[in-house]
C-alpha positions, 0 to 999 in steps of 0.5 A, a space after each residue: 788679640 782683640 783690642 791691639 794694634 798690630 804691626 809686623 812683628 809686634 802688637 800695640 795694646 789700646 790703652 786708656 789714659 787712666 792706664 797711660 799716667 799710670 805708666 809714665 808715674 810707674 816707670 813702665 813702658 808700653 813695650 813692658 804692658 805688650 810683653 805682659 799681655 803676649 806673655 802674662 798668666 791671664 785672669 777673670 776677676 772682678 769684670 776684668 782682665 788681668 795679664 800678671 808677670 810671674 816667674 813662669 812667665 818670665 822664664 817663657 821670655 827669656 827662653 824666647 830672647 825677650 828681656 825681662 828686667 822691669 817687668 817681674 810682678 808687673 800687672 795689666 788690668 784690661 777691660 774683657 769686652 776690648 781688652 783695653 788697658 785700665 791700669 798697670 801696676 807692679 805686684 808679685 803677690 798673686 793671692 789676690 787674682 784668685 777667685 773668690 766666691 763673694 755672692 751669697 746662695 742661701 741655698 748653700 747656707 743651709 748646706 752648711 748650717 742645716 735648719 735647727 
């Protein structure tokens, strides 16, 4: 992955130090955002990337002997150009990941309302 320190076998993600005082205020370690970001359902929202730990995920880590406690719902927001950690926070509820249609095309409006 682009943006990761790579050792043997494990890889160590850039992070910010915005995202490291996050981690150590949130009890999250950087071994927790590595798994999130190997294993973690990724999204595009809002100019960033976000790798989420869902049930699916974890399911996938313990499968692989990887151990899970901590890091259910865990969220990693990384910057898509580096992949470089912005922030991480723990979050189950993934309504607010998906795509939203924010920007207004008038020429939708009038499919929707045609002219009077």
């Amino acid at each position: 992955m682009n943006g990761m320190t790579c050792t043997v076998d494990e890889f160590i993600p850039n992070v910010t130090s915005h995202a490291r005082l996050r981690m150590g205020s949130r009890g999250i370690s950087l071994s927790e955002v590595a798994i999130a970001m190997s294993y973690g359902r990724n999204f595009h929202v809002r100019g960033a990337i976000v790798y989420a730990m869902g049930r699916k995920e974890l399911a996938s880590c313990q499968r692989d002997g990887i151990q899970t406690d901590g890091i259910a719902g865990l969220q990693v927001i990384c910057a898509p150009e580096s992949e470089k950690v912005i922030t991480v926070y723990r979050n189950n509820d993934f309504r607010r990941l998906r795509r939203r249609n924010t920007r207004w095309h008038p020429e939708q409006a009038e499919l929707v309302h045609p002219g009077n």
